[in-house]
C-alpha positions, 0 to 999 in steps of 0.5 A, spaced: 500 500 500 502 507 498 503 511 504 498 517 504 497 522 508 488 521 510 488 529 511 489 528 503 483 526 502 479 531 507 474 537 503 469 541 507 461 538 505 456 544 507 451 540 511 445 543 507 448 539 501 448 532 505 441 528 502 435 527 508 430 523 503 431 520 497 430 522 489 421 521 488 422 518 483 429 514 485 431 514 478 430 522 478 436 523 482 442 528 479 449 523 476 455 527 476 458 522 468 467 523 470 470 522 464 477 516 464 481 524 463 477 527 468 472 531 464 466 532 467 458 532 465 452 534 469 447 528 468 441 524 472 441 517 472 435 515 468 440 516 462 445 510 465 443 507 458 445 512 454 453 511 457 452 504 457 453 499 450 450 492 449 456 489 449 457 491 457 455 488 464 452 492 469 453 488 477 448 489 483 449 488 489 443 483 492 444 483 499 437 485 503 439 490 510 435 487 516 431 492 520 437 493 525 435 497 530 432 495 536 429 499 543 429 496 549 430 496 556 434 494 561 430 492 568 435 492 574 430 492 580 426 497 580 431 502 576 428 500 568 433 504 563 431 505 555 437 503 552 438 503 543 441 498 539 444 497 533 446 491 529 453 490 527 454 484 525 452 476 526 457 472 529 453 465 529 445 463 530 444 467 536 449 472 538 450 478 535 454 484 536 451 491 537 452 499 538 448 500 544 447 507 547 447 508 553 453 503 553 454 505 560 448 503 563 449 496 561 453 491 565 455 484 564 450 478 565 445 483 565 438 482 560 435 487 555 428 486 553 427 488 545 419 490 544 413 493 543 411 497 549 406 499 553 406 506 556 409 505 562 414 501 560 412 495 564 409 490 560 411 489 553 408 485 547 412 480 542 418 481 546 425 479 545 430 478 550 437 479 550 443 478 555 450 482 554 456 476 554 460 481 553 463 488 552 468 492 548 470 499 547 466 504 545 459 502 546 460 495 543 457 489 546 456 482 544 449 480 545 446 472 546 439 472 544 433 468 546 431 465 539 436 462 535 436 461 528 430 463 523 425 464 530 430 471 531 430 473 524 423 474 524 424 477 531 429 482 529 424 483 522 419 484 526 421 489 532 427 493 528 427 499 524 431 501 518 438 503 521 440 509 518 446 513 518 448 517 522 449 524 519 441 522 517 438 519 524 441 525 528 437 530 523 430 528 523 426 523 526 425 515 522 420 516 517 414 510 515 417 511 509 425 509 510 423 501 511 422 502 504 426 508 502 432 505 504 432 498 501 434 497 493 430 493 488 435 488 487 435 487 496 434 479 497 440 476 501 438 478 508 444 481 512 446 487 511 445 493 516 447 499 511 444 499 504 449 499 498 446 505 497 448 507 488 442 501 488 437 506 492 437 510 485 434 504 480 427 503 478 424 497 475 422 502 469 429 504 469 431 496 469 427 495 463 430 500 459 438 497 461 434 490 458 432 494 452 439 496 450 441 489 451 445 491 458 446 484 462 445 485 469 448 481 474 448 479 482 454 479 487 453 479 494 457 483 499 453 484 506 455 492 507 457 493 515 456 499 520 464 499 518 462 503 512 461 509 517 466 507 521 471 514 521 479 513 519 482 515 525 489 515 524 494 520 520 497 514 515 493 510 510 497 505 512 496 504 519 488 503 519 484 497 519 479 495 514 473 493 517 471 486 514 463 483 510 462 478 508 461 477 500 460 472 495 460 472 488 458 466 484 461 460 479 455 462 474 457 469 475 464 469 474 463 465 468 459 470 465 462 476 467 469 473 465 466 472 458 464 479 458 471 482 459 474 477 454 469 479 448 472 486 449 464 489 453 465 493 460 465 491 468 460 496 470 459 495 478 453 499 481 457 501 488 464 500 491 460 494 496 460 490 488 467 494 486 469 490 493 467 483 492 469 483 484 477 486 486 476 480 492 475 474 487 478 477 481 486 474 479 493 477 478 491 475 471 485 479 471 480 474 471 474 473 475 474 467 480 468 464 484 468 467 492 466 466 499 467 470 505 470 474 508 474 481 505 477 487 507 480 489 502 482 496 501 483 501 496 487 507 496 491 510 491 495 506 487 490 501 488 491 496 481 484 494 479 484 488 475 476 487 474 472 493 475 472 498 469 467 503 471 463 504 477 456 508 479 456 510 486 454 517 490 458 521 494 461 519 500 464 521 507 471 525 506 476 523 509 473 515 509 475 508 506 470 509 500 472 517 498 479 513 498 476 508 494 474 513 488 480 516 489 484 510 488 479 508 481 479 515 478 485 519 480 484 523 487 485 529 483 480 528 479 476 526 485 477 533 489 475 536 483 469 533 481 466 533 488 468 540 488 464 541 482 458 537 485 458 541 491 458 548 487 453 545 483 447 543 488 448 535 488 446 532 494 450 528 498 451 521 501 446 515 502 439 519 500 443 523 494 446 524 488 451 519 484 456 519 479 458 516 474 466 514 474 471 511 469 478 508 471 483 513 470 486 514 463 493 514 466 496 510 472 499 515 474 494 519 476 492 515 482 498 518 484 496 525 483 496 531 489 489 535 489 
């Protein structure tokens, strides 16, 4: 990995450019097209076909996010606390992991009960118990649940709410709407606890019109983390640790997308989650092989991408892994300055914004360009 400074990738958002609610209709949305040698063309996405040829082979991710978070309390005698929980990761069939807040309203040992309550608190209905096994670090626990298996799904499924980001859930209140909103078409794989959020911007009308130019679309999986807002709290990219998911791409997509490239068509993945698990299984000769589990890759400057020729995404965080990402793909040079553009431009950031449309930089050289 090239050693780079994280203040390189850093950039002032204005907060009134950061999206609350999506596009209406999703595919309505702005796209910002940057050019292989950084050119840039204001665009929506419902004119994705038209940057697209028959020859090339559009990637989604499938994953599904479950609905993650979970109210409860925590009743210990007479002194009851509301505590929050959000689900990070799953670590067999009955335990999870999750950021609770109040965290230091928790001890070991002791139970929560997730559930629909009634005014007092004291009685609740449909209600899942939880005991903390473990505690970590800012706000983190380990959580052993009573239901194991497809019995606590169904639980999760029906007592949690969608997990919003951070920068969304502390402006506004959770909509009836999100559990819709924050979902993509293409969601069938439950697992994930943030959406891989360039599929939000896809419609069945907008699908159709990809079949028509003859695009053939494919499904991989990547089961997005909370470590996708994680901050990069160090000063060196090299000295970071890469949050892992869990991702999968299949013998009969590999073969297809491998015949794709080999025909000369272009591999354009639909958001850095479907860009991450195609670099993950692709070969140093440049070719795709069937892929199971776990990944952490990480993508800066001078990142040699070996599969992945374009790439539809929104704008990210800065200073974070996924603005890296597109730095790596694009050139951070380029980067800076389309996403100045976007900003002096109204685009809309982050999971409910805007997109852009990326080709891999023209030169090498220009992963490793200074803004």
């Amino acid at each position: 990995m090239t050693a780079m400074r994280v203040d390189a990738f850093d950039f002032v958002l204005p907060p009134e450019r950061i999206a609350l609610t999506p596009a209406n209709p999703r595919d309505s949305a702005r796209m910002l097209v940057v050019g292989p040698d950084g050119g840039l063309t204001d665009a929506q996405v419902g004119d994705l076909p038209d940057y697209l040829t028959a020859a090339d082979a559009l990637v989604v991710n499938d994953t599904r996010v479950i609905p993650a978070r979970l109210d409860g309390i925590r009743v210990r005698g007479e002194a009851v606390a509301s505590i929050e929980a959000t689900l990070i990761e799953r670590v067999d069939d009955c335990r999870w992991r999750a950021l609770v807040r109040p965290a230091k309203r928790l001890n070991v040992g002791e139970r929560i009960r997730f559930g629909e309550a009634t005014e007092s608190m004291s009685c609740l209905l449909a209600a899942l118990d939880a005991e903390v096994e473990d505690k970590g670090e800012a706000g983190e626990v380990l959580l052993r649940f009573e239901f194991t298996g497809a019995a606590l799904d169904e639980a999760i499924e029906r007592l949690g709410s969608p997990p919003l980001p951070p920068y969304i859930a502390s402006r506004r209140a959770l909509s009836p709407s999100d559990s819709a909103d924050y979902q993509t078409m293409f969601a069938a794989k439950p697992g994930a606890v943030a959406a891989p959020t360039a599929g939000l911007h896809f419609t069945p009308t907008l699908v159709a019109r990809l079949v028509a130019r003859g695009v053939a679309l494919h499904r991989v999986t990547l089961h997005v983390g909370a470590g996708t807002f994680a901050p990069v709290r160090v000063e060196d990219t090299r000295d970071h640790t890469m949050h892992s998911e869990w991702g999968s791409v299949s013998a009969a997509t590999a073969d297809a997308l491998n015949a794709v490239r080999e025909a000369g068509g272009r591999i354009v993945c639909v958001g850095t989650t479907s860009a991450r698990v195609l670099e993950s299984a692709a070969e140093e000769n440049g070719r795709l092989r069937p892929f199971s589990g776990r990944t952490d890759i990480f993508m800066t400057p001078g990142f040699q991408f070996r599969f992945v020729d374009a790439l539809m995404t929104n704008f990210h965080l800065p200073r974070s892994t996924l603005f890296m990402l597109v730095s790596a793909f694009s050139g951070l040079k380029t980067m800076h300055a389309a996403y100045a553009h976007a900003i002096q431009a109204g685009y809309r950031f982050y999971s409910y914004g805007d997109a852009c449309f990326l080709s891999r930089a023209a030169r090498a050289t220009s992963h490793n360009e200074s803004p």
